[in-house]
C-alpha positions as CSV (number, residue, x, y, z in Angstrom):
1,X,0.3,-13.8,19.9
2,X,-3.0,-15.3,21.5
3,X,-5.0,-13.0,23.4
4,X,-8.3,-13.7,25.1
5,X,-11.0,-12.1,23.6
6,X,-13.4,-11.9,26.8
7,X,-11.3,-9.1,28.1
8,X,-11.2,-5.3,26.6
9,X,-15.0,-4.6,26.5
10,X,-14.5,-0.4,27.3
11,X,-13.5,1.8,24.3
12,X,-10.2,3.1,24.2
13,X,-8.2,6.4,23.4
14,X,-5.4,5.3,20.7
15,X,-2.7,7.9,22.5
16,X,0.2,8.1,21.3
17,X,1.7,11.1,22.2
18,X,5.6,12.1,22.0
19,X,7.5,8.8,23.0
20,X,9.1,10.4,26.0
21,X,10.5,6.8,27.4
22,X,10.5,4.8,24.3
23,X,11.6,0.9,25.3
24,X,8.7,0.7,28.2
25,X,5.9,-1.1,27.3
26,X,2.2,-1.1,29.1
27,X,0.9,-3.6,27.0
28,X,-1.3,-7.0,28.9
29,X,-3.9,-9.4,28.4
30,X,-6.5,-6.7,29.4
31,X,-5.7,-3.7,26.9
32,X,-9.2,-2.5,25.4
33,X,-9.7,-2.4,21.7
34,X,-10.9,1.2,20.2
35,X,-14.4,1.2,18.8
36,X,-14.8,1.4,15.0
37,X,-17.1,3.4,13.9
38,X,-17.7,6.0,10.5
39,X,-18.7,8.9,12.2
40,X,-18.1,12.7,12.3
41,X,-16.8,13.4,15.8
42,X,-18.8,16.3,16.4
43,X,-21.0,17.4,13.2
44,X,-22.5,14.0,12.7
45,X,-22.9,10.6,14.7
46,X,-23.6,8.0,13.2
47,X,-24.7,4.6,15.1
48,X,-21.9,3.0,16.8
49,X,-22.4,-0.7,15.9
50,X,-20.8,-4.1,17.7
51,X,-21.4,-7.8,16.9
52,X,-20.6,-11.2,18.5
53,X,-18.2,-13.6,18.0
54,X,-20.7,-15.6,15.5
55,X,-20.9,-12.2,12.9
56,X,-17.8,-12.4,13.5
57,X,-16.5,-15.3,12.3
58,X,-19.1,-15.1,9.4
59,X,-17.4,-11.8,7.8
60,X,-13.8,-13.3,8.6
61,X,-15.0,-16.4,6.9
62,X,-16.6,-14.2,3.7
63,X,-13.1,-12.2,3.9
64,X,-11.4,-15.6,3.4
65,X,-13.6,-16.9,0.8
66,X,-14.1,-13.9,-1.5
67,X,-9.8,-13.6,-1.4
68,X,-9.9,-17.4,-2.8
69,X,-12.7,-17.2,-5.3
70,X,-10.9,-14.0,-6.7
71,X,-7.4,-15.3,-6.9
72,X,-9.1,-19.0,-8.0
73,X,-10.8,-17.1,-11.2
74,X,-8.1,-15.1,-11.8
75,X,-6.1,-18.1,-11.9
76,X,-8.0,-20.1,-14.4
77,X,-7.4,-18.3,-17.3
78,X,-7.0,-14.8,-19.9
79,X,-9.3,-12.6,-17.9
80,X,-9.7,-8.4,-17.5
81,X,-8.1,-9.7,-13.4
82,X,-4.9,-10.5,-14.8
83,X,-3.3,-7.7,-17.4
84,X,-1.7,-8.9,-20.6
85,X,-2.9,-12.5,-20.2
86,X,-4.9,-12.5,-23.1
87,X,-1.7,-12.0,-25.2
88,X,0.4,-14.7,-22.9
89,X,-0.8,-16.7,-19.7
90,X,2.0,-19.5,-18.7
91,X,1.1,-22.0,-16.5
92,X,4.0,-20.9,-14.3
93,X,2.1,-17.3,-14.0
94,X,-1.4,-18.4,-13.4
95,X,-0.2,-21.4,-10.6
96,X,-1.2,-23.7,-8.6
97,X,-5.1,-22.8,-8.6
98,X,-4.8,-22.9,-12.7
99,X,-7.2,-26.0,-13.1
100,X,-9.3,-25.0,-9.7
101,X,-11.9,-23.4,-11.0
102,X,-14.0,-23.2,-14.0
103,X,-13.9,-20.4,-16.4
104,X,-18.1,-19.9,-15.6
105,X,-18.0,-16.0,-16.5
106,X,-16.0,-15.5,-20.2
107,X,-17.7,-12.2,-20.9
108,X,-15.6,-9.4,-20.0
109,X,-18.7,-7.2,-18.6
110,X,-20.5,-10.0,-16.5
111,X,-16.4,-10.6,-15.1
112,X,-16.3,-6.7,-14.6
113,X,-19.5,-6.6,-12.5
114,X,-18.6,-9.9,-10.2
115,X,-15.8,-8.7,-9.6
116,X,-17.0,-5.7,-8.4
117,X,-20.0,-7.3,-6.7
118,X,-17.3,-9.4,-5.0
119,X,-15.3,-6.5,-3.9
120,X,-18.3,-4.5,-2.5
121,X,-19.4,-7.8,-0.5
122,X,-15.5,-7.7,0.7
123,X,-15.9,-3.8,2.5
124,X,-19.2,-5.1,3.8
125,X,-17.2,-7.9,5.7
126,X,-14.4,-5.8,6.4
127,X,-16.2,-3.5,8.1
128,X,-18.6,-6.7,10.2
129,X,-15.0,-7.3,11.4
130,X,-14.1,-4.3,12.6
131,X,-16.8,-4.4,14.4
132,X,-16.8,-7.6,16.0
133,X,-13.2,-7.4,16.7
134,X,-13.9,-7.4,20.9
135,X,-15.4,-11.2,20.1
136,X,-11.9,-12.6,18.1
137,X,-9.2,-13.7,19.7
138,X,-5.6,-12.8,18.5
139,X,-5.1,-16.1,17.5
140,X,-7.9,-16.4,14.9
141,X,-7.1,-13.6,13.3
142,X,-3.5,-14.2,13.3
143,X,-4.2,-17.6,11.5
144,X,-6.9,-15.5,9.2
145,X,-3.7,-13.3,7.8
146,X,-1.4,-16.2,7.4
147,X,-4.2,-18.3,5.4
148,X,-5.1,-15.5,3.3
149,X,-1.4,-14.6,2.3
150,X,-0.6,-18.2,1.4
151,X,-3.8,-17.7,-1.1
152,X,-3.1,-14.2,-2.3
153,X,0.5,-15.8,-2.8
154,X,-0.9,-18.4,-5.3
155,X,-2.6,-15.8,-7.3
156,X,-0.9,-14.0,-10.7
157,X,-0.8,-10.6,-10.2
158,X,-3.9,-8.5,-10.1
159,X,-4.6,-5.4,-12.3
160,X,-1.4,-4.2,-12.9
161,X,1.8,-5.8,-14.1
162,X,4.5,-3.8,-12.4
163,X,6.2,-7.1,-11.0
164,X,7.3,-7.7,-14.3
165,X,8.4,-4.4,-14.7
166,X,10.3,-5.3,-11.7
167,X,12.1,-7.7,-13.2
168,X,12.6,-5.8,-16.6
169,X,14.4,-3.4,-14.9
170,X,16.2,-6.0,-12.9
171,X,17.6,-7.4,-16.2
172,X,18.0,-4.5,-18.2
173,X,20.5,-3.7,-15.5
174,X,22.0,-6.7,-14.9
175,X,21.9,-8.7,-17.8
176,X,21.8,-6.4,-20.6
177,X,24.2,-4.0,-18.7
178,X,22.0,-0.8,-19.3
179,X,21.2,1.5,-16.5
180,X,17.9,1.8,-16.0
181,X,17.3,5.1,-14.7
182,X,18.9,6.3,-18.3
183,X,17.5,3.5,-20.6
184,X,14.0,1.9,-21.2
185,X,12.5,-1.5,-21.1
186,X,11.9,-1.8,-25.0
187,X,15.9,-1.5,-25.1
188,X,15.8,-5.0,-24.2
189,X,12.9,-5.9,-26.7
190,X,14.2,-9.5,-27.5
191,X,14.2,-11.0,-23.3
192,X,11.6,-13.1,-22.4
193,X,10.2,-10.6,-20.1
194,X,9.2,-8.0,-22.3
195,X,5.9,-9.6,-23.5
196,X,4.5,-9.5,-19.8
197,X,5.6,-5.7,-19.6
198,X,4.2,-2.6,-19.7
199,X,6.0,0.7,-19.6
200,X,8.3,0.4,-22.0
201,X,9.1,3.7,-22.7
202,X,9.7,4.6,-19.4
203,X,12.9,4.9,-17.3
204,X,12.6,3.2,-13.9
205,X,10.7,5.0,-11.3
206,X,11.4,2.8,-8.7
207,X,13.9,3.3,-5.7
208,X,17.9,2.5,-6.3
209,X,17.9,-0.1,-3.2
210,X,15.0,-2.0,-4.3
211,X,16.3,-2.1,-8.2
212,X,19.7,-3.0,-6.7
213,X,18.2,-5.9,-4.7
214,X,15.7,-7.5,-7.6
215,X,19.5,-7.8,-10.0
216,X,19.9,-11.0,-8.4
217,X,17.0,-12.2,-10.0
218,X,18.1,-11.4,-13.7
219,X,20.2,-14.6,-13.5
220,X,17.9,-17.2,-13.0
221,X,15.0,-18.3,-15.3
222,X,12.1,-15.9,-15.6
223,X,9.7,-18.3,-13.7
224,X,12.0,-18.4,-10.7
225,X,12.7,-14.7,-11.0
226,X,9.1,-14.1,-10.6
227,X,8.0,-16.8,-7.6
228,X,11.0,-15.7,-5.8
229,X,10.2,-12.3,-5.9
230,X,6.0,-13.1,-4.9
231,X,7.5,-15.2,-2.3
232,X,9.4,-12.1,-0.6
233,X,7.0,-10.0,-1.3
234,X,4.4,-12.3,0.4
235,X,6.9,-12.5,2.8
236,X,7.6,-8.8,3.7
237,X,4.3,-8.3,3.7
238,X,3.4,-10.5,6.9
239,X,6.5,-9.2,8.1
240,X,4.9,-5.4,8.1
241,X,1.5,-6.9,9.6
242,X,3.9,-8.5,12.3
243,X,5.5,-4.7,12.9
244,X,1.9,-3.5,12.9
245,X,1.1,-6.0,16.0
246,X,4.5,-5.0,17.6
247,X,4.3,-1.6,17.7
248,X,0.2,-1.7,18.8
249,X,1.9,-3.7,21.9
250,X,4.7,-1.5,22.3
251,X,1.9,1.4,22.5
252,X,0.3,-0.2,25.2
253,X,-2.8,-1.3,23.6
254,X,-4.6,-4.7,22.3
255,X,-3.5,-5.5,19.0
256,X,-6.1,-6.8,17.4
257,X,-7.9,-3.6,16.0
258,X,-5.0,-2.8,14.2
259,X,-3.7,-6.0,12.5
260,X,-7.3,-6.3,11.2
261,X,-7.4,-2.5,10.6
262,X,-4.3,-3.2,8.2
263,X,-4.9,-6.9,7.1
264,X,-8.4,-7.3,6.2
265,X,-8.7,-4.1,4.1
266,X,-9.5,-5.2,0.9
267,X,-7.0,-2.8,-1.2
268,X,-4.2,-4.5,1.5
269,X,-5.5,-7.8,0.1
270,X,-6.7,-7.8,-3.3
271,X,-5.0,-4.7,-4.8
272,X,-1.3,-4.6,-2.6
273,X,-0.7,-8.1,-1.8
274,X,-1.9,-9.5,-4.5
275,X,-0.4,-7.0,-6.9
276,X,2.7,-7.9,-5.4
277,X,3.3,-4.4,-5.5
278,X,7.0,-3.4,-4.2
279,X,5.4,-1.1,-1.3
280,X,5.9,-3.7,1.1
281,X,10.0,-3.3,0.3
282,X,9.2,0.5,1.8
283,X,6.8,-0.4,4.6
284,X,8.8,-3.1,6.2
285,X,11.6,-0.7,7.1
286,X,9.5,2.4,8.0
287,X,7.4,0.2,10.2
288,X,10.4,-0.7,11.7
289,X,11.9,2.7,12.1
290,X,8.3,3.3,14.4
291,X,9.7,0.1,16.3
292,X,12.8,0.6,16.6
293,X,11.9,4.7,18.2
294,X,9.4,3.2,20.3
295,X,12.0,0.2,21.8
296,X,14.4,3.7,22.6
297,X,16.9,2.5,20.3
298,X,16.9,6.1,18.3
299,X,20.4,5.3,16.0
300,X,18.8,2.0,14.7
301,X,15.5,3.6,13.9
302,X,16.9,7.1,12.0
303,X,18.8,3.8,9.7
304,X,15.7,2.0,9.4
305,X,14.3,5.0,7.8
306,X,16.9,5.5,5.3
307,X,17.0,1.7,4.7
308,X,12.5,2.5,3.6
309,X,13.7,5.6,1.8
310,X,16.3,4.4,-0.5
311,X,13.7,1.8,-1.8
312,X,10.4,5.1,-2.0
313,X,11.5,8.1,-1.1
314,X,8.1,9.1,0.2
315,X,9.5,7.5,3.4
316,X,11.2,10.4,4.1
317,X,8.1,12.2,5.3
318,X,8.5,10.0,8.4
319,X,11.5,11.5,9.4
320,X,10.0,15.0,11.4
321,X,7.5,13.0,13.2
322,X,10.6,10.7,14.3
323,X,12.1,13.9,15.6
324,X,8.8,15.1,17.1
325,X,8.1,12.1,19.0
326,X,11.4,11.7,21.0
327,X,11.2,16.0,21.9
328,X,14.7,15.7,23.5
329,X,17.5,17.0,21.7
330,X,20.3,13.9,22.3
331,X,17.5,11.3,20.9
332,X,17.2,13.5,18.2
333,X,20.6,14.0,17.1
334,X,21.0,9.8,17.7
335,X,18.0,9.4,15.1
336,X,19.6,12.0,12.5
337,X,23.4,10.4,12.9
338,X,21.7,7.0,12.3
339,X,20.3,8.0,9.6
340,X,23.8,10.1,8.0
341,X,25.5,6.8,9.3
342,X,23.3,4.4,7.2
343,X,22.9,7.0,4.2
344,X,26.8,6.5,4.0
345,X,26.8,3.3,2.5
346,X,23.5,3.5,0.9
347,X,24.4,6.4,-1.0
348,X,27.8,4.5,-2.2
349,X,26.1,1.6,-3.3
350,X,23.0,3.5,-5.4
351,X,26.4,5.6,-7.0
352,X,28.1,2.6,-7.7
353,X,25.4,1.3,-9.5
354,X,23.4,3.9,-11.3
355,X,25.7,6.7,-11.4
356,X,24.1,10.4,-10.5
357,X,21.0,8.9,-12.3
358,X,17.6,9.2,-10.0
359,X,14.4,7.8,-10.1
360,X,12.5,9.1,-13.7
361,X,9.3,10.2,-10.6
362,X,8.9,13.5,-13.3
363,X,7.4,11.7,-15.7
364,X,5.0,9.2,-13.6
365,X,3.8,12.3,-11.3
366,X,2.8,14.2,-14.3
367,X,0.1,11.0,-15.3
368,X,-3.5,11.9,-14.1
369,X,-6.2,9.2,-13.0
370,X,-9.2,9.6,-13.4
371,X,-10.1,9.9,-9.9
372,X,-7.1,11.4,-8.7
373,X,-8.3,14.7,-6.3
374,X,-6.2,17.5,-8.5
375,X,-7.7,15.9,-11.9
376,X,-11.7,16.3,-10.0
377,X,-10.5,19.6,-8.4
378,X,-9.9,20.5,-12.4
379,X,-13.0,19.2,-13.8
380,X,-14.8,21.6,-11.2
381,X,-13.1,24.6,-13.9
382,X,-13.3,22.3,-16.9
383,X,-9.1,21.6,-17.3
384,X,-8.4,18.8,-15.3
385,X,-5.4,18.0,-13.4
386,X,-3.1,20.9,-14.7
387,X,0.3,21.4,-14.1
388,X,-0.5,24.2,-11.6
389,X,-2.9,22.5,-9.9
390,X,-0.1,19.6,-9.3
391,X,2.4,22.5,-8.1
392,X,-0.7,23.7,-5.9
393,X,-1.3,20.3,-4.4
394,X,2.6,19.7,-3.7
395,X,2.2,23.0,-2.1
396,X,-0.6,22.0,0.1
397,X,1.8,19.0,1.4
398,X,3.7,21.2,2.6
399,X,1.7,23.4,4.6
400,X,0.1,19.9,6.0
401,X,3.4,18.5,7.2
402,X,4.1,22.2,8.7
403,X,0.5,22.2,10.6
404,X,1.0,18.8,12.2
405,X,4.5,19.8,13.3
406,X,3.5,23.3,14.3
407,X,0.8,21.4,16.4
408,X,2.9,19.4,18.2
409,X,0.7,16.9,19.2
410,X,0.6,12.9,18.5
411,X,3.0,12.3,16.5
412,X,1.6,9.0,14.8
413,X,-1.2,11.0,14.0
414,X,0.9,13.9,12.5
415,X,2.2,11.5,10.2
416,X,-0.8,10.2,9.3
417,X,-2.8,13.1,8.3
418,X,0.2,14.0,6.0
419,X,0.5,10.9,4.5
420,X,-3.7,11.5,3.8
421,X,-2.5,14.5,2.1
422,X,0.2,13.1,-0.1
423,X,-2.0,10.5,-1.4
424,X,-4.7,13.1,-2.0
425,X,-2.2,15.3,-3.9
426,X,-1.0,12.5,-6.5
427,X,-2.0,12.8,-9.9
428,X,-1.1,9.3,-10.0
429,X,-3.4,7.7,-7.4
430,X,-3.6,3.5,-7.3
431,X,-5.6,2.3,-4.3
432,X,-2.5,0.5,-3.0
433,X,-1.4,3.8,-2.2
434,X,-3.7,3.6,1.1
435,X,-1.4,1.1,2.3
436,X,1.1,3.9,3.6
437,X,-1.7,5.3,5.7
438,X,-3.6,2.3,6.8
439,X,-0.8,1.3,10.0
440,X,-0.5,4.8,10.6
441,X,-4.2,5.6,11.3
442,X,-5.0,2.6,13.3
443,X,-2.0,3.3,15.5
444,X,-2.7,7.0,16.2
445,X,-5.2,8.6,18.6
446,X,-7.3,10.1,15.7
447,X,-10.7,8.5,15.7
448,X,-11.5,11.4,12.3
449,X,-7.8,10.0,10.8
450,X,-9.1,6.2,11.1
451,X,-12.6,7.5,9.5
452,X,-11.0,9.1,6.9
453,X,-8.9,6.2,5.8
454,X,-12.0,4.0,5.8
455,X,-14.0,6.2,3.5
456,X,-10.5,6.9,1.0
457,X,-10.7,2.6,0.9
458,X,-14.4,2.6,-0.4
459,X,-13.8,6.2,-2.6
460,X,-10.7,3.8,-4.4
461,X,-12.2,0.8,-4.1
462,X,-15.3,2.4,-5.7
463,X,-13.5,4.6,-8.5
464,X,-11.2,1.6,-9.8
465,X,-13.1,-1.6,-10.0
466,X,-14.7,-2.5,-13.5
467,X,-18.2,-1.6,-12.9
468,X,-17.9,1.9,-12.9
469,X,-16.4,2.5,-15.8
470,X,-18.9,0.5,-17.5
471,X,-21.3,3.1,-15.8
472,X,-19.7,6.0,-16.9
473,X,-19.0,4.4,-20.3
474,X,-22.8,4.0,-21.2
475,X,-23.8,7.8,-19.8
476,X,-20.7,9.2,-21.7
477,X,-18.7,10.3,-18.7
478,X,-15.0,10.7,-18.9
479,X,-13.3,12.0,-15.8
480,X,-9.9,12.6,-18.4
481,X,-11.7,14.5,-21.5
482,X,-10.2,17.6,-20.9
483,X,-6.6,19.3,-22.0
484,X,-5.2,17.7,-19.4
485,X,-6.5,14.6,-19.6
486,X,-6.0,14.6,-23.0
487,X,-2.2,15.1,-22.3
488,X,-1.8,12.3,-19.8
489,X,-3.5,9.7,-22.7
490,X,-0.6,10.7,-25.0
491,X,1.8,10.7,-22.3
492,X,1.0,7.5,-21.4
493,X,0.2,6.0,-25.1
494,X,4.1,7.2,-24.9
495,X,5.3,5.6,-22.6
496,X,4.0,2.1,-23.3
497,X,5.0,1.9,-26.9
């Protein structure tokens, strides 16, 4: 994966028009790296900026140490970094790094605003890399991902605690014998992993492959149940930064932009990986659907796809560009009869399983942040994210995904810019979300796409970490005091009872 770093000095278009001979690849030693900059195309220009290989290694060196003294704190002990832990922290959840560091911040604010200060520093150095990615060479950056995995691996998870609600599901299915797309997580009150859970109310959500594939886990102790599933996680999730530099090679282009597009994002890192979030289950396949289309082997990639949506059924709005990108009609039908052929079986086992019983999405897509774009669309008339306003953004999907196909145009781009526009219409919006749009951006020709998912990064990473609601706490803002907002408390006061 080496590749020289004194070549690909001129900027470059990121094409990626309809695949028309998928299999041949243009990619060498030479291929130039597109230029990163945040900039309006035409309304506004801001100053394209580029640094050495010495600036670089500084911010890939501050990427590396802010991951570690994140996961290292969170690790030590009960903090606001780790949900839950105040009320039970196991040595087997905290790991390795337990005794590393010293518990030097106690106070939940002061914690609150380092944190934050850390993750500000973390887009600053994010963003130093971008631009000094000419002056890295593939290797460094490849070891760079690999290191900061094998930290982010060692860390409990971050901010949320859905990998135990992983494995709740896991054994109320499994062990307890309750389906959990009809039952809840309090129905198995009295297993160990309740106490680390959170929705307990709340039938699954999740995909039928991935809950099918985490029943394994029910049968082994709850500290093996949960480093196995980290480790494949961790796992999965080089795996997708490994499709990432495929495909960038397979376009014909220098892979380095990309993987640190991707990698060194700090939602990727601090919020996806080391939530150990089960997007990564989704990406892994979808990714290698893109592979598979762009190596001409169309069957293989249509089954990919339906391997990604069985586990998130967002996947699924993949599936036109797929079609777009080949334009003939025999390539097409070859990606749509792989897809029927591996929906066969899928469809069998999910049945077998769970029944008729689907994903409880109704519920979780009703749930308003407070950042969410439908919920600040609503404060604008004082109601918040309404259910119309939901309907209205669903809607504007739509018409999205119609646009980009009507356009006919780069496909990878297509896809992108509707995947922007799902994320922007969830009432639910986490900041790992941007993980779905991240690999398609930086492979895509749009310089605006790219743009806009670096501002969405800072606009999430901005709205979620602890110091701003401090800050709107003490001026007596609340994004959720209206009807709405009001509903989605109760909802969710609900749903983790």
């Amino acid at each position: 994966m080496r590749q020289d770093s004194r070549h690909a000095e001129g900027q470059v278009a990121l094409a990626s028009g309809p695949v028309a001979s998928a299999g041949t690849s243009t990619a060498d030693a030479t291929l130039p790296v597109p230029r990163f900059a945040l900039s309006l195309r035409e309304s506004l220009r801001w100053p394209q900026i580029t640094l050495g290989p010495t600036a670089g290694r500084i911010a890939v060196g501050t990427v590396v140490v802010a991951t570690l003294a994140v996961v290292a704190f969170a690790a030590s002990g009960p903090t606001i970094l780790v949900p839950r832990s105040a009320q039970s922290f196991p040595n087997w959840e905290a790991g390795p790094l337990h005794d590393v560091m010293s518990r030097v911040l106690s106070n939940p604010t002061a914690l609150g605003i380092g944190f934050s200060a850390v993750l500000v520093g973390m887009i600053v150095a994010y963003a130093a890399v971008l631009a000094a990615v000419r002056s890295l060479s593939m290797r460094t950056i490849a070891i760079t991902v690999v290191v900061l995995h094998v930290i982010l691996l060692m860390s409990p998870p971050l901010q949320l605690t859905d990998l135990f609600n992983y494995l709740g599901y896991a054994r109320l299915g499994a062990l307890h014998d309750l389906n959990p797309y009809t039952h809840v997580i309090k129905q198995e009150l009295f297993d160990p992993v309740y106490r680390f859970t959170s929705w307990h109310a709340l039938r699954s959500p999740y995909g039928q492959l991935f809950t099918a594939l985490t029943y394994p886990l029910a049968f082994v102790g709850l500290p093996v149940a949960y480093w196995t599933l980290k480790i494949v996680t961790v796992a999965l999730s080089l795996g997708f930064i490994a499709l990432v530099w495929h495909c960038a090679r397979a376009l014909g282009r220098d892979p380095r932009f990309a993987v640190v597009f991707v990698a060194f994002n700090p939602i990727f890192l601090i919020y996806a990986v080391a939530g150990f979030h089960n997007d990564f289950f989704m990406l892994v396949p979808s990714m290698g659907a893109i592979a598979l289309l762009l190596a001409g082997r169309d069957r293989a990639a249509g089954a990919a796809l339906m391997i990604a949506v069985a586990v998130k059924f967002t996947a699924v709005l993949l599936l036109p560009f797929l079609l777009l990108a080949v334009v003939t009609r025999p390539r097409q039908v070859r990606i749509l009869v792989g897809a029927v052929l591996a929906a066969i079986p899928l469809g069998a086992l999910i049945v077998g399983l769970f029944g008729f019983a689907i994903p409880n999405l109704s519920q979780q897509s009703s749930l308003l942040t407070d950042y969410s774009l439908p919920n600040l669309v609503g404060l604008v008339f004082g109601v918040g994210g309404t259910p119309d306003l939901l309907r209205a953004a669903t809607v504007a999907v739509v018409l999205v995904i119609a646009y980009q196909l009507y356009r006919r145009r780069d496909w990878l781009t297509g896809a992108g810019w509707s995947t922007f526009a799902l994320i922007a219409s969830l009432a639910w919006l986490v900041p790992w979300y941007i993980v779905w749009l991240l690999p398609l951006a930086a492979l895509g020709n749009s310089v605006a796409l790219r743009r806009v998912a670096a501002v969405l990064t800072v606009f999430l990473i901005l709205t979620f970490f602890p110091a701003t609601p401090l800050y709107t706490g003490a001026h007596g803002i609340n994004p959720l005091a209206t009807p709405a907002g009001n509903a989605s408390a109760s909802l969710q006061d609900k749903l983790a009872q």
